[in-house]
C-alpha positions in Angstrom: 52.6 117.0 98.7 55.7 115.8 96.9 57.8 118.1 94.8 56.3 118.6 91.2 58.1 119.8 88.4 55.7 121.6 86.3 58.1 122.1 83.8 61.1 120.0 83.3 64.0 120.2 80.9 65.9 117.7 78.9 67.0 113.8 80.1 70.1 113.7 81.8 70.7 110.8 79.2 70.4 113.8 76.6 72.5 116.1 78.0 74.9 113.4 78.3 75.4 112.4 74.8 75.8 116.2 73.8 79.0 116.1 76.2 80.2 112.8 74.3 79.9 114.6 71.2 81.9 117.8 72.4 84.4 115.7 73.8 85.7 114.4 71.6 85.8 116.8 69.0 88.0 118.8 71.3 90.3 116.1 72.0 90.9 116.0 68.0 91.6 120.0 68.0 93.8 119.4 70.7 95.9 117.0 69.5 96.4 118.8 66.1 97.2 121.8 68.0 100.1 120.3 69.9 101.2 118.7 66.6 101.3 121.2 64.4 101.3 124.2 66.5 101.2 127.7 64.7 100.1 126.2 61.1 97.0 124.1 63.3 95.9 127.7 64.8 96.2 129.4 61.9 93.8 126.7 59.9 91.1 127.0 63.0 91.1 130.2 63.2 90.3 130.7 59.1 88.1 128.0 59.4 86.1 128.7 62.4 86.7 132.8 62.8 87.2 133.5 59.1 90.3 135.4 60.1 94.5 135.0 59.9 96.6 137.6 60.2 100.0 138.0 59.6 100.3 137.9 63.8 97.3 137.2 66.4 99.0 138.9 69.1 98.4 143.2 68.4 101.5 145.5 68.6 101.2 148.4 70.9 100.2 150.4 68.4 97.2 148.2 67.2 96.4 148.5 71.0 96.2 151.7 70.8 94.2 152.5 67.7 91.2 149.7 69.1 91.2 151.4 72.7 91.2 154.9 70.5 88.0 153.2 68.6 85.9 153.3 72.5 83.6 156.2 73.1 84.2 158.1 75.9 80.9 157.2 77.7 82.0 153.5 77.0 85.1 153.9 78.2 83.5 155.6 81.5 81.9 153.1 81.9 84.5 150.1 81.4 86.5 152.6 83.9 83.7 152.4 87.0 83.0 148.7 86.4 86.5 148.0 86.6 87.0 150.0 89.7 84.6 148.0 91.5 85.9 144.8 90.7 89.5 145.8 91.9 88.4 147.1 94.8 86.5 144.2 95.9 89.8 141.6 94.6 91.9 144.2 96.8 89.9 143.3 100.1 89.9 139.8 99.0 94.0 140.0 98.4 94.3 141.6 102.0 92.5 138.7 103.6 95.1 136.4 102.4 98.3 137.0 104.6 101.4 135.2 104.9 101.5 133.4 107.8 104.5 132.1 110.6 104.0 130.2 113.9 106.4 128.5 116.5 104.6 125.5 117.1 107.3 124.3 119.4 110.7 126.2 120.9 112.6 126.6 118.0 110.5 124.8 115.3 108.9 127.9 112.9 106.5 127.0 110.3 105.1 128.8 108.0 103.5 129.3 104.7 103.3 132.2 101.9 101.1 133.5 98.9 103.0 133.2 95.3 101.0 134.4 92.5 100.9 132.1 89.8 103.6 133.2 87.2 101.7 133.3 84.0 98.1 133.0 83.3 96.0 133.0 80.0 92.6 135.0 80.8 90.2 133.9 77.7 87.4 136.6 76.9 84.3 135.2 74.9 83.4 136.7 71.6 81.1 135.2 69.3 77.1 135.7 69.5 78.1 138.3 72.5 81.4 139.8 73.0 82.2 139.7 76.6 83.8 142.7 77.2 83.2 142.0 81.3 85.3 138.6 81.1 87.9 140.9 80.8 87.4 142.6 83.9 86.7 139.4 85.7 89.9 137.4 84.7 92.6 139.8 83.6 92.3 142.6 86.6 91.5 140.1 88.8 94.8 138.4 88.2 96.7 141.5 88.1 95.3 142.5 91.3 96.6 138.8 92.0 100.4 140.0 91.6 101.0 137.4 88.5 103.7 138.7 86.5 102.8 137.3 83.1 99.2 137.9 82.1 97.9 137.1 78.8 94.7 137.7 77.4 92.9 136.2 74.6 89.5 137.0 72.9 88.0 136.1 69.7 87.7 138.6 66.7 84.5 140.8 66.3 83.8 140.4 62.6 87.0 140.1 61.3 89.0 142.5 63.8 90.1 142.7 66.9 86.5 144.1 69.3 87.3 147.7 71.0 85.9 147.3 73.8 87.7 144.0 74.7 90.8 145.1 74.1 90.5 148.3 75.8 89.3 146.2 79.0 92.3 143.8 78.9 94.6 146.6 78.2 93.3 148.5 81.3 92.5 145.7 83.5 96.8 145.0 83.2 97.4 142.1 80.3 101.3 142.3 79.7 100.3 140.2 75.9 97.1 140.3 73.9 96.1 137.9 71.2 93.3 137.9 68.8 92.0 134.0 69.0 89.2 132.6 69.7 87.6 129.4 70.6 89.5 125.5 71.5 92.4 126.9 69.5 93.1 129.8 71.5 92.7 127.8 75.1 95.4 124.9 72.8 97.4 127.7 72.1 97.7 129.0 75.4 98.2 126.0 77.3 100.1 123.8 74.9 102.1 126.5 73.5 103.2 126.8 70.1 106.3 128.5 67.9 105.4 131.8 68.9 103.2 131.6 71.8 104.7 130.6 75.1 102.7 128.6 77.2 101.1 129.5 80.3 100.9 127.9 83.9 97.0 128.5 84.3 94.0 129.0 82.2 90.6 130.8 83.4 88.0 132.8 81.8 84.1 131.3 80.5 83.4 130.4 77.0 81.5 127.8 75.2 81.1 124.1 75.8 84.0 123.4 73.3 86.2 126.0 75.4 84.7 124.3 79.1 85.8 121.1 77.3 89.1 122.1 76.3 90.1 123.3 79.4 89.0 120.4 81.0 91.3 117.9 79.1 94.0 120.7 79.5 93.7 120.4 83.1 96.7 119.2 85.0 98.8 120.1 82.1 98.0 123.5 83.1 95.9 124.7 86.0 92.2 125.9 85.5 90.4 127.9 87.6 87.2 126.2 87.4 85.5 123.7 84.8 82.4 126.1 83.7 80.1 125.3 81.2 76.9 126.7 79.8 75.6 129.6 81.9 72.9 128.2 84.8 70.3 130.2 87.3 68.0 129.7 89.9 64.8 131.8 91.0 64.2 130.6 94.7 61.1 133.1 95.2 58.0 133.3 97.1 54.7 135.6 96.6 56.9 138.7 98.4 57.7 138.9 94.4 55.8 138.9 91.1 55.9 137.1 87.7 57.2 139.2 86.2 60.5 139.7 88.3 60.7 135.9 87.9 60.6 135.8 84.4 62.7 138.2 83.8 65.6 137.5 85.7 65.2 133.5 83.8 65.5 134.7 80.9 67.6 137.2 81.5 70.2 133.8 81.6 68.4 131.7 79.3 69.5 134.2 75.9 73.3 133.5 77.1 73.1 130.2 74.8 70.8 127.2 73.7 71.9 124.7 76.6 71.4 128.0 79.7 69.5 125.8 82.3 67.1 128.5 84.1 65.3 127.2 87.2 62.4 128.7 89.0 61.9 127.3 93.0 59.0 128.3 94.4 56.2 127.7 97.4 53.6 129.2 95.9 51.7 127.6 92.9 50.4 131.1 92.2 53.8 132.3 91.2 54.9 129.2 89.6 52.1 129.8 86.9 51.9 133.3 86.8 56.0 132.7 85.9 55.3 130.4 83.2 52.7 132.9 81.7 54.8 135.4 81.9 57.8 133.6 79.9 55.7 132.9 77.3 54.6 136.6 76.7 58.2 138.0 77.3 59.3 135.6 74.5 57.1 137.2 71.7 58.9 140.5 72.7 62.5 139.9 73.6 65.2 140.4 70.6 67.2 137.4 72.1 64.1 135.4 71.9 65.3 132.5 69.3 68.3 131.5 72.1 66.7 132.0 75.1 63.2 130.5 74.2 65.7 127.1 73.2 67.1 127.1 76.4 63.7 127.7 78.0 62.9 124.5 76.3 65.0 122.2 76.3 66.9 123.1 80.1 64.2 125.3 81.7 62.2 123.9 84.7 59.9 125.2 87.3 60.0 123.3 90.6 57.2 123.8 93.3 57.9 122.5 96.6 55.6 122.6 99.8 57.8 124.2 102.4 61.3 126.8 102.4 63.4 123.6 103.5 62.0 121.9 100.4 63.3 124.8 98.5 66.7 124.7 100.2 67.3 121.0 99.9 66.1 121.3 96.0 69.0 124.1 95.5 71.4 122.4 97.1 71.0 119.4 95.1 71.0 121.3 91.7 74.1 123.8 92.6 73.1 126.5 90.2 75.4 129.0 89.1 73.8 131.6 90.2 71.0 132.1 92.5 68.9 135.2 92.6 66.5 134.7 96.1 63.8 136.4 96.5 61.7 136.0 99.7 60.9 136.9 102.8 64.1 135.1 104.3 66.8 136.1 102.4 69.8 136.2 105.0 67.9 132.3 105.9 69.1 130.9 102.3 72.6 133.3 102.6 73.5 130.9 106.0 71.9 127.7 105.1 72.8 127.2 101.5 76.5 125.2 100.7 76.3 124.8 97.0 75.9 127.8 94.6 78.7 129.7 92.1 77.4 133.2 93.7 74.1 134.7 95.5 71.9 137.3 94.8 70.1 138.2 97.8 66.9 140.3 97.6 64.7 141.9 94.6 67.0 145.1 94.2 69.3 142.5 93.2 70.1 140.7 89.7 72.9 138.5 88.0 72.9 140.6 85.8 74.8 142.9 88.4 77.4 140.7 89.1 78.3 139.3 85.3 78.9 143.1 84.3 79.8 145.5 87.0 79.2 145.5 91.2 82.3 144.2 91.8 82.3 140.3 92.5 83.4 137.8 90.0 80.9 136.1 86.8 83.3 133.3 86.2 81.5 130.6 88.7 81.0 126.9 88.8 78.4 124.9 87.1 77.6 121.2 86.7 77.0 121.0 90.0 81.0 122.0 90.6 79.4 124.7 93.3 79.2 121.3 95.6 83.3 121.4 96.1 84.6 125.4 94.9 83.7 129.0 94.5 84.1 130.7 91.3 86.8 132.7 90.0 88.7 135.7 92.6 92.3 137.0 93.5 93.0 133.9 95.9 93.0 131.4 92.5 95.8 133.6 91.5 97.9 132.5 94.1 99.3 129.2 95.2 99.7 128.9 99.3 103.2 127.2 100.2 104.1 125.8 103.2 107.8 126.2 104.9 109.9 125.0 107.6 112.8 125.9 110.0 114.2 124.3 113.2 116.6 127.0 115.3 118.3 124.8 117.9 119.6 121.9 118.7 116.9 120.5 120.9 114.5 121.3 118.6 116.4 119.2 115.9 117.1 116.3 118.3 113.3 116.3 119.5 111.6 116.2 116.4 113.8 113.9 115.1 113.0 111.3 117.7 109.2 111.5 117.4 110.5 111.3 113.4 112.4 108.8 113.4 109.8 106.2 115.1 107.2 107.1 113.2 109.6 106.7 109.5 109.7 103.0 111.0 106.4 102.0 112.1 105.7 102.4 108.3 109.2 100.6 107.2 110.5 104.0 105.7 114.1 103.0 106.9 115.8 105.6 104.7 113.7 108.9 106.0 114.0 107.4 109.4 118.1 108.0 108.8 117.2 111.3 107.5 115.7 111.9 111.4 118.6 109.6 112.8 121.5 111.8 111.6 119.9 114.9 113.4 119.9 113.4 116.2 123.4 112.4 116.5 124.9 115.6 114.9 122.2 117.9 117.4 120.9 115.6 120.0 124.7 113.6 121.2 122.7 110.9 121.2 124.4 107.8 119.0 121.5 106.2 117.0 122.4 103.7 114.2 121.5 103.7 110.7 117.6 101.9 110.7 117.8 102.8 114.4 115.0 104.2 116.1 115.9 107.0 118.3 115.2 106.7 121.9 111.9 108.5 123.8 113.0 111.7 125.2 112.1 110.3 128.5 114.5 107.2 127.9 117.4 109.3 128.0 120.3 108.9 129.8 
């Protein structure tokens, strides 16, 4: 038996002309941003956030008087979430060590970690405040080491949200900015009067934010291009229907384009899923967004075997992947394309967008095919150095140097090798010249 999808979602063609459309309404935004700069924010943000202060970013004080606004059990509990986050970036940070070898007698290479200098870490407001984004990109960078950290989030009906700021403010943001949407990400990376650009951008948001970052990209870094929230169910009958369905839609209410794929062996399950959806969307209060998603990007794929199953995940590169079978630790060494796993029916995504410690910002579009998702090592840029100690070592390298500048014509770096080796080596080698073999010498 072949795969069969027994439910599929929308044409690729489809999808496709959505993306055309985003595109380039961002690219307009963009440009009018760089143009105009402050006045262009200030119009989007009226126009799109109904809001437009005298200043987006808050004084101290107006930090103070939001995080004063957080209950004390919500506060708790922003307190333990971001505790486990650091500690897990901590481990992650101690992993990464500078490094320095002598490759030869007196040649030392090495490299080091540099945090990047200044980041822009942008929280998601609108139909759910994200106050966990916070934790994800602003500690996370701290953690990092990068000096300049700023944090943007749209405002929660027509102020600055609590919870949000309280998160940035604890997580370590040195500035923090009330703007939402392709303006704020503009902002950020393009600068403006009274915004200084940053170096990097990270942090979800919608597919005009995904879009935006993705034209930004080289102009500034990124950490990852991610659009609309994805997951995968790979599950066999050790689980029920209802676990299934759940942890679907559990996705699906994140937005109207939330792919949410169900993988399965068993035809029992695959049904029993479906029925299952159907009832859980007379009951769920997010029902009108995730039932669209469900629609238009949900599909349930039936396959005959657990390979099957492997090579369909692969080849789709969910976000994230909640497997539930009687081979979990199988799929956690055989899979290479995911944003993040989660392995076993104790489980759920829903633990790792909000508090167990590893990072929600992950790749979609198929992005899980070439890079992880967001932690401390994006932070930090890994350069390479150099030294050569002695003579010899000068005069040796600049041999092998020297020949190989030539056998690709470089004439001019081969001098940069030649005049080592007369000022180290004694050894008299004209300009264009290459050196002689250490074994040709006199």
């Amino acid at each position: 038996m072949a795969i069969q999808y027994l439910k599929s979602g929308k044409p690729a063609a489809e999808r496709a002309e959505d993306d055309t459309k985003v595109r380039a309404t961002v690219e307009g935004i963009l440009k009018d941003i760089e143009t105009r700069g402050d006045a262009a924010v200030r119009e989007l943000s009226r126009k799109f956030d109904g809001y437009a202060p005298a200043s987006f970013r808050l004084t101290p004080s107006e930090i103070e008087a939001a995080v004063n606004k957080v209950s004390a059990r919500d506060m708790a509990d922003i307190e333990f979430a971001q505790a486990q986050i650091r500690r897990f970036a901590e481990a992650q940070r101690a992993s990464m060590t500078d490094i320095e070898v002598e490759t030869l007698p007196g040649v030392i290479l090495g490299h080091r970690n540099i945090p990047v200098q200044s980041v822009g870490c942008y929280v998601p407001g609108g139909k759910f405040p994200m106050v966990a984004s916070a934790h994800m990109s602003v500690l996370t960078a701290s953690v990092a080491g990068v000096p300049r950290i700023v944090a943007s989030a749209p405002p929660v009906k027509g102020e600055p949200h609590p919870a949000i700021v309280a998160a940035m403010h604890k997580g370590g943001a040195h500035e923090i900015y009330v703007l939402g949407g392709i303006q704020a990400v503009g902002a950020l990376a393009l600068g403006t009067e009274t915004i200084e650009p940053v170096h990097m951008l990270v942090g979800p948001g919608n597919a005009f934010v995904a879009e935006a970052k993705r034209q930004l990209y080289g102009r500034v870094g990124i950490d990852l291009f991610a659009g609309p929230t994805e997951t995968m169910v790979i599950a066999d009958e050790t689980v029920d229907a209802e676990m299934c369905a759940t942890d679907l839609l559990g996705q699906a209410e994140h937005g109207y384009n939330s792919p949410a794929v169900l993988v399965t062996n068993s035809r029992k399950l695959a049904e029993g899923t479906l029925a299952e959806i159907d009832r859980l969307l007379k009951i769920l209060p997010t029902a009108e967004t995730a039932s669209k998603s469900w629609t238009d990007y949900g599909e349930v794929i039936l396959c005959d075997s657990y390979e099957e199953m492997l090579a369909v995940a692969d080849d789709i590169a969910s976000e994230h992947v909640q497997v539930m079978t009687d081979r979990d630790d199988w799929f956690l060494d055989n899979m290479t394309s995911y944003g993040a796993l989660f392995l076993g029916p104790r489980t759920n995504v829903a633990n790792g967008d909000k508090v167990i410690g590893t990072n929600h910002t992950l790749p979609t579009k198929k992005a899980g095919r070439y890079t992880g998702g967001l932690w401390v090592g994006k932070f930090l840029k890994t350069h390479s150095y150099q030294k050569v100690l002695t003579d010899q070592a000068a005069a040796e390298i600049g041999e092998y140097c020297s020949r190989l500048c030539l056998l690709e014509g470089f004439v001019g770096h081969a001098e940069q090798a030649n005049v080592r080796v007369r000022r180290y080596g004694g050894r008299n080698v004209g300009y264009g010249e290459p050196a002689l073999h250490r074994d040709d010498r006199a």
